[in-house]
C-alpha positions, -999 to +999 in steps of 0.1 A: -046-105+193-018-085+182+016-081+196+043-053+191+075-060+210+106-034+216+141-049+228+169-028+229+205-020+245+209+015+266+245+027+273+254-003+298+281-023+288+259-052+275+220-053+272+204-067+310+170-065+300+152-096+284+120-101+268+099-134+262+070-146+245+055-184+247+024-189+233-002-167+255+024-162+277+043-129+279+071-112+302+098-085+304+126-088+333+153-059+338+185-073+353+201-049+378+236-038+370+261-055+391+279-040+420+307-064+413+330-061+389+326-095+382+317-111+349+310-150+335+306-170+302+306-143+272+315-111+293+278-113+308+271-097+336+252-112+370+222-087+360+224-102+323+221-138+337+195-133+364+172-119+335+179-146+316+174-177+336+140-159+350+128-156+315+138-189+305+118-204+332+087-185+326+092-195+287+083-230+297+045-217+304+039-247+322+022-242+359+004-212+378+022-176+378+033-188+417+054-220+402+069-203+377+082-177+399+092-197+423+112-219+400+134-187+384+136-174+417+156-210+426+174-216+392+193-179+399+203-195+431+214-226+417+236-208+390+251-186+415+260-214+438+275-233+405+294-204+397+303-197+434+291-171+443+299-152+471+261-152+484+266-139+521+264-104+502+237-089+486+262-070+466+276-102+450+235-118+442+226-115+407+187-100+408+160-090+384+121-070+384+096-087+364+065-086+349+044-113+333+010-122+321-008-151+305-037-147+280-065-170+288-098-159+267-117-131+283-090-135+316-052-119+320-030-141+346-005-116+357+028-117+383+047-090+389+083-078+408+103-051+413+097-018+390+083-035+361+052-026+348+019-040+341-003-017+323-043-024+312-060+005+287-094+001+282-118+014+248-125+045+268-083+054+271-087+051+311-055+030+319-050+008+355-014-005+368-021-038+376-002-031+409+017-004+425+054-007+422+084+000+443+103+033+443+138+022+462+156+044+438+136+075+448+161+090+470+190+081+454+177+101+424+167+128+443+202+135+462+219+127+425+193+159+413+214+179+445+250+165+437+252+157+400+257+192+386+285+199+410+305+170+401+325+151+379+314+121+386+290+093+371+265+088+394+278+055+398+310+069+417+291+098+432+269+073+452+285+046+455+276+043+486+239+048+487+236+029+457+251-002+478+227+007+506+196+003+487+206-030+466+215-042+504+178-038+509+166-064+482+142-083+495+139-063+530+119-035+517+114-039+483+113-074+459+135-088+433+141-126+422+176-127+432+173-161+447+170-154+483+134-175+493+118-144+510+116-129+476+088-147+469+071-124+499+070-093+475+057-116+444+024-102+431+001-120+412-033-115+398-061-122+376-079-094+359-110-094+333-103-080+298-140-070+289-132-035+275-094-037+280-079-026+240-046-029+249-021-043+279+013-028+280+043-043+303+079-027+301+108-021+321+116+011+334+135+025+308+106+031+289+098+056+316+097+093+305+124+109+320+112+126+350+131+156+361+117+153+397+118+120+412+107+130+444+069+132+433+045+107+425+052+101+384+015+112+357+018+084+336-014+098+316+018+113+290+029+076+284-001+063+279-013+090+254+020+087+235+015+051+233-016+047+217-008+077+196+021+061+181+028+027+195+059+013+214+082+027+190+069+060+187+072+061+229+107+049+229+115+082+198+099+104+225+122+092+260+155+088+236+147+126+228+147+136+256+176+118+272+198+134+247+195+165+256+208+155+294+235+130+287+248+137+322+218+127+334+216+157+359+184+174+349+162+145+346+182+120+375+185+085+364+219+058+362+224+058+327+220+085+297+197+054+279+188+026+297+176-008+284+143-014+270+120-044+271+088-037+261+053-058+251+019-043+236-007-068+233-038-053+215-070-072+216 
């Protein structure tokens, strides 16, 4: 078994993405950037720490994928509460995806939230998502396609307001450990054979190609062919390209010209 890992800061103020690997145990969890203004310890940011104390609790590699999540799910709580936390607001609740798998011989154990992905490609170069994931940014990238060329404005500012909207719906319509218990509704977990699998692939969403409409369903065959053509690093060359042609982010929609990375290739 071979592993290539990628971790690397976008254009956020500090990197909210974290990666870990224990053992046969591997995950990548994407904080979401803070509504808030607010900041702790070291100028880290509630996205920063929610990443953090979820991977920190899947580094101990000690019970099934359900435990584990359960347990980060809490300790983001429990850190919020000792850092009072205003957590009547969704607004105010630190939150991260996640995706995570366990190698066991000839089995994958796998859990998965949010819009990280889980990624098997087999001898043949088919591929197979693990599970489908949620899209709750769809439509706020689609009306920032409409409004970003005719203004100012960082998306940020431009939709405020929509962006508050959707982050209100954590956990309502679409899942994130953020510490509320009905996150644990929207946990997937799995176990999947490797017989013919080459490689497994899990990353965070900014090692997405840019797509320049987000209103349709995203070909991922282009990632996965860049991929195995020239690994995670190549891939991340390819989207950076890109990106810097549309620092604006107006042609192809998304919150930041480069967003974090955290990304895992496991080659059997």
């Amino acid at each position: 078994m071979q592993v290539e890992s990628l971790i690397e800061h976008g254009t956020g103020v500090i990197n909210e993405d974290c990666l870990v690997m224990e053992d046969n145990l591997f995950g990548v969890f994407d904080g979401a950037t803070s509504l808030s203004s607010e900041t702790y310890e070291n100028g880290h940011t509630g996205g920063f720490l929610a990443s953090n104390l979820a991977g920190e609790e899947f580094r101990k590699n000690h019970g099934t994928m359900q435990e584990l999540a359960e347990r980060a799910n809490r300790v983001i709580r429990q850190e919020m509460v000792q850092r009072e936390v205003n957590l009547s607001s969704k607004r105010n609740l630190w939150s991260t995806s996640a995706a995570v798998v366990r190698v066991k011989g000839d089995m994958l154990e796998w859990a998965q939230i949010g819009d990280c992905r889980i990624v098997c490609i087999y001898e043949n170069g088919d591929f197979e998502f693990l599970c489908q994931c949620a899209d709750q940014d769809m439509e706020t990238l689609s009306m920032w396609k409409e409004v970003g060329p005719s203004t100012e404005d960082p998306i940020g500012v431009a939709l405020h307001d929509q962006i508050a909207k959707v982050r209100c719906r954590m956990n309502l319509d679409y899942g994130v450990f953020n510490g509320e218990p009905e996150a644990i509704n929207f946990l997937k977990t799995g176990n999947h054979e490797l017989i013919n699998v080459s490689s497994i692939l899990l990353f965070t969403d900014g090692l997405l190609i840019p797509n320049e409409k987000p209103w349709k369903e995203r070909a991922y065959s282009e990632q996965v062919y860049l991929f195995r053509q020239s690994g995670l690093k190549g891939l991340r060359d390819h989207i950076r390209s890109i990106e810097a042609t549309d620092r604006r982010c107006c042609t192809y929609p998304r919150f930041k010209t480069h967003d974090d990375i955290a990304a895992i290739a496991i080659t059997l």
